[in-house]
N, C-alpha and C positions, 0 to 999 in steps of 0.2 A: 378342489383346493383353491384357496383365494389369492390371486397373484397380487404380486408386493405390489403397490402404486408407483413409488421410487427405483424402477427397473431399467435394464440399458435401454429398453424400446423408448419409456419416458424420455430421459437425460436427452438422448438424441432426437426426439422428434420437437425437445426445445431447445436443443442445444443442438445445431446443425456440424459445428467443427466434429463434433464426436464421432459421426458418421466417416471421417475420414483417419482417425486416430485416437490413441489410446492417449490421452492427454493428462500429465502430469508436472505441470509447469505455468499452475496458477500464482506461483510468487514470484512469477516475472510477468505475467500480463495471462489476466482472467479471460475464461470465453463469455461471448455476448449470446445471452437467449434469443429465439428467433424475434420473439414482442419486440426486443430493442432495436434489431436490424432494423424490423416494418418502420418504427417508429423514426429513424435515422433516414429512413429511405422517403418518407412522406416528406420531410423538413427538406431533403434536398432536393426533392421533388417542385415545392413550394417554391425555394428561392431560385430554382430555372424555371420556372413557370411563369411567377409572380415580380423576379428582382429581390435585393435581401432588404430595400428601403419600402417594399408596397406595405398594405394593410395587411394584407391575407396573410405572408408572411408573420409581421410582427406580431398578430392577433396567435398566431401559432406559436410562437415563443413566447409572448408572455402569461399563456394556460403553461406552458411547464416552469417558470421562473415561479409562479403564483406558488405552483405544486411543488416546486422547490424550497419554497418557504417552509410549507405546510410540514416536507419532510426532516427539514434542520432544525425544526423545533419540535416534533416528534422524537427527534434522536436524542434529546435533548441539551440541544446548542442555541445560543441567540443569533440569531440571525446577522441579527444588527452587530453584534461585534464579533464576525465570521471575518475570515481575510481569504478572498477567492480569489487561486492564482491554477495555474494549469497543470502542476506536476508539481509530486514533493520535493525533483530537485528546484525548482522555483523555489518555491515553499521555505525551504533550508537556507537559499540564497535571501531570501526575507527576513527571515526570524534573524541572522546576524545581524544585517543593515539597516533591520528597523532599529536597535538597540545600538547606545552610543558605548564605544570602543576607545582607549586611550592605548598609546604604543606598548606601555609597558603591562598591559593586560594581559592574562595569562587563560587560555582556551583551552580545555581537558576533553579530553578523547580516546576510547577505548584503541588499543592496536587493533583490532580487526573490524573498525566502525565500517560500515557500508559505506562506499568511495564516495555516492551524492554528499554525505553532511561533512566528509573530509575533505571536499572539495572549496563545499563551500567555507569551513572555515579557512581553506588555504587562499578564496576571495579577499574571503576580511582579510588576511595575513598580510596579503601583497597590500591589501590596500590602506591598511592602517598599521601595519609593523606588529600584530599581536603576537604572542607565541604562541603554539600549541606545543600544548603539556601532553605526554603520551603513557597511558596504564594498560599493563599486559593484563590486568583481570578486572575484577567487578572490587573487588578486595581492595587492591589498589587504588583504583576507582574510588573508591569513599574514602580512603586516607589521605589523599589526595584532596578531595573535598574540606575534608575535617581541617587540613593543616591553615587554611586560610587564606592561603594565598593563589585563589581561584578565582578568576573573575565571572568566565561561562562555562557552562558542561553540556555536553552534545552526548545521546545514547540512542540506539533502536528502543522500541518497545518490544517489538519480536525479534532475534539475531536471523538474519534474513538465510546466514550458513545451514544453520539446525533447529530452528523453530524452537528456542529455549525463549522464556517469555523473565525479563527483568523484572524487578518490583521496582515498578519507577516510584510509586506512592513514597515508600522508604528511602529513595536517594533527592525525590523532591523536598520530603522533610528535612534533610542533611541540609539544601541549598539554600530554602530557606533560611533555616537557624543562620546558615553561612554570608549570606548575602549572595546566594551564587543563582546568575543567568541561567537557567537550565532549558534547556532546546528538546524535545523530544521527535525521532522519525518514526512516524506510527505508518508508513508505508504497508508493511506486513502487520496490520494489526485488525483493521475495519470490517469486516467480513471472514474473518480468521477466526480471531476469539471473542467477538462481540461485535455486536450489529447497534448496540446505545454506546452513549458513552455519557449517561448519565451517573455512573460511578469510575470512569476511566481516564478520567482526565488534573492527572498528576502532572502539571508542567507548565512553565512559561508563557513557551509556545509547542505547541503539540503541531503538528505537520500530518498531515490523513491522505490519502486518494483510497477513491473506488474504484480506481480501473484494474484492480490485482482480484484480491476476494471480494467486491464488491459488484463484480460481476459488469462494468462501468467502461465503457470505450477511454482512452485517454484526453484528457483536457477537466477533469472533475477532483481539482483536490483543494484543500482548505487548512488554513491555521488556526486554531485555538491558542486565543491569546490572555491569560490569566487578571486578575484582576487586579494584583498587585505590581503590574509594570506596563499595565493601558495606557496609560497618562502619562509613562517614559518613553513611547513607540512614537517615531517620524514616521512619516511615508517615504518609501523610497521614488511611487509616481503616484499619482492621482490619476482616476483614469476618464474618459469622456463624459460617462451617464452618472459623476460624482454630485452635479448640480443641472439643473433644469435650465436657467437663464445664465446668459452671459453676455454685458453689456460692455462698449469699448473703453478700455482705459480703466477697468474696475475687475478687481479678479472675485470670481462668482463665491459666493456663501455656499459653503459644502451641505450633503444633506444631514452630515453629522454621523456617520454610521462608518467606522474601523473601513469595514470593506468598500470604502470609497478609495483605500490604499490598495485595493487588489490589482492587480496585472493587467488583467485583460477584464476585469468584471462579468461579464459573459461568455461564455465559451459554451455559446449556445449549442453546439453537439455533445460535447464535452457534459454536458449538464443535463440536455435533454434527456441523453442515453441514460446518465443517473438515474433520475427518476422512473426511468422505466423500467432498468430494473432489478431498481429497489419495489416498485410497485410487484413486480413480477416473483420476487422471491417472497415478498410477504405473501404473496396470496395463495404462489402455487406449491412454496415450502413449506414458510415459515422459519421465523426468525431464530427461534429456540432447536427445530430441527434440526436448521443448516448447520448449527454450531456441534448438535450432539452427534449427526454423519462424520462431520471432520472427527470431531475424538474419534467412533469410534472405527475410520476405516484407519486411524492413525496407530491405534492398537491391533487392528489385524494387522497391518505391513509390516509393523515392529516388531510382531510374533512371526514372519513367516522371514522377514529379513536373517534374524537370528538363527534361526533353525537353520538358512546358510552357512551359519559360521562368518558372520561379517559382524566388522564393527562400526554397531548404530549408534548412534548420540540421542541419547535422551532428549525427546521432545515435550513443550506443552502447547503444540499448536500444530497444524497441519502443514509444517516444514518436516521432513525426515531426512538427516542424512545420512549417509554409512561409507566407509572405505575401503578399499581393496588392498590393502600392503600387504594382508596376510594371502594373498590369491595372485600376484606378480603381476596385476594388470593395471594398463595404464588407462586412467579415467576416462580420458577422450575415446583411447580406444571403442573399449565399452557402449559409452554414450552413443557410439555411430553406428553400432552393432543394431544396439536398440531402436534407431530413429528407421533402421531398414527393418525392424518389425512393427510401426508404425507406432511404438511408444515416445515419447514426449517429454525430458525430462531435461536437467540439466546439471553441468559441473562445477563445483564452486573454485573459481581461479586459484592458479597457484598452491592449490591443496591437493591431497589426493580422496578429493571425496568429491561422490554423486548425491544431488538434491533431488526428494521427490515430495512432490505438490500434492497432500491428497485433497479435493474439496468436495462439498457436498454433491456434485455432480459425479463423481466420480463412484464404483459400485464395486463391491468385493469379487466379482467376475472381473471386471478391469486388473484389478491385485494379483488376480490368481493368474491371471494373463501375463501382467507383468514378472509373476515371480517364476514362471514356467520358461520365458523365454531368458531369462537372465541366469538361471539355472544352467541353460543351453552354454551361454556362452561362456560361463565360469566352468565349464564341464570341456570347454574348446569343440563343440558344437555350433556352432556361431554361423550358419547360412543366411543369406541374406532371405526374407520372404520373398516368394513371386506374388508379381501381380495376373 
């Protein structure tokens, strides 16, 4: 009989953390295949070796800047009007302060928005007196939109709680008609439920990283910024490599391109590590794969959680959560139960629900492991594994 290619021996012999754990906690930070370690490990290699101002060095960062290119336009993004900053919370902090704010403007935001974009709108808040407007659903959410008196709207694309996925297309249409700023956090979105985003990109400013499902060490995320409020965005900095020359007493001619407003513009591990592995999933997944393993180990966990007797929140992406209030256990509890049989997962605050990450590294052996020992401890079986 022909053994499956996509097996735990695979996963682990490219995916080194796995070898130490049952890992379920890719919507808070992805593992790195071993390609991208080597590749991380060469670059740091280089700038103790060489200095990070020699040739050898730069000659090695700018093959992956090049390949970085190669890749934002594959995805199908322009390059040229990308905004590179380090993290979607940057990113969030961007998308406000590129756009001009008056005090009496009024900020919409779901009640259980992910803390980064409520943070940052509570930025703006202090810093220009806006209000934020608050909806306890999606419903609300758009009537709120509708009524007119919206200036901006912030959403997940994926709910980072339960992996429900918004129809931002349909609330961007709303904003539009409306005149409304709309922000989108697509943290949990890029290696989730799509690896292009040549029909995905319903928003403003759309907010991305690949360090979650993208499989991406962190320092690699980006704004998409619409084309109907380019020519409304300030820079909040310009950053060194924005222009070539600069002469005294004369401030330098930019090179023209959006991500001249980026953060740091290079966040050459950050970015390096991208391409590697992006390069890595395409060649040794594939793109279309990695998206159909999440459905469908999303559909086994969801079948076997049930059959517990728990209550799971319907997902459309490789977020799962479920509750315990029918089984009297307290989530953290649980959680630690778990992390001492070398599973991986996590709690979503101030809720009584556990999140579990499935992604395409992960193998319905992993699941059955997981639902075997979680069985344990919902049965008050709960020993800690020896080592």
């Amino acid at each position: 009989m022909m053994k499956e290619k996509y097996n735990s021996k695979f996963f682990k012999d490219n995916f080194p953390a796995l070898a130490k754990s049952f890992y379920f906690n890719t919507g808070s930070e992805g593992l790195l295949p071993r390609i991208t370690y080597q590749t991380l490990s060469k670059l740091l290699k280089k700038m103790f070796k060489y200095g990070a101002s020699h040739p050898e060095y730069f000659d090695f960062i700018n093959m992956y800047n090049n390949k970085l290119i190669e890749i934002i336009e594959e995805i199908g993004l322009d390059y040229k009007n990308l905004i590179r900053v380090s993290s979607a919370s940057e990113g969030l902090n961007y998308a406000f302060n590129m756009y001009d704010f008056n005090k009496d403007d009024k900020v919409l935001i779901l009640d259980f928005e992910f803390k980064t974009g409520v943070l940052a709108a509570e930025a703006l808040r202090r810093k220009t007196g806006i209000e934020i407007v608050w909806a306890k659903n999606v419903e609300e959410y758009m009537d709120k939109i509708e009524s007119g008196n919206i200036r901006a709207a912030l959403i997940s694309h994926v709910d980072y709680r339960n992996g429900q996925v918004f129809d931002i297309e349909k609330i961007y249409k709303k904003c539009v008609e409306k005149h409304v700023y709309f922000v989108v956090d697509g943290a949990q979105s890029f290696g989730n439920i799509f690896w292009d985003f040549k029909h995905e990109i319903h928003a403003d400013m759309y907010v991305w990283t690949a360090h979650k499902w993208g499989c991406s060490p962190r320092g690699s995320a980006y704004i998409i910024p619409s084309e109907r409020i380019i020519n409304k965005l300030a820079p909040v900095s310009i950053h060194y490599f924005a222009t070539k020359n600069c002469q005294p007493g004369i401030i330098p001619e930019l090179n023209g391109f959006l991500n001249d407003f980026s953060a740091h513009y290079n966040n050459f591990f950050g970015e390096a590590g991208f391409v590697s592995s992006y390069k890595f999933v395409k060649k040794k997944i594939g793109f279309q794969n990695a998206i159909e393993r999440i459905k469908d180990n999303r559909i086994y966990l969801t079948e076997k959680l049930n059959k517990l007797n728990l209550n799971v929140i319907p997902s459309d992406s490789g977020l799962i959560s479920f509750n315990l209030i029918n089984k009297n256990l307290n989530p953290e509890f649980v959680n630690n139960k778990l992390f001492n049989h070398r599973l991986v997962l996590r709690t979503i605050p101030d809720t009584d629900f556990l999140r579990v990450s499935v992604h395409f590294y992960n193998t319905k052996k992993d699941i059955d492991y997981f639902i075997k020992i979680l069985s344990k401890i919902l049965e008050g079986n709960y020993e800690s594994k020896k080592n």
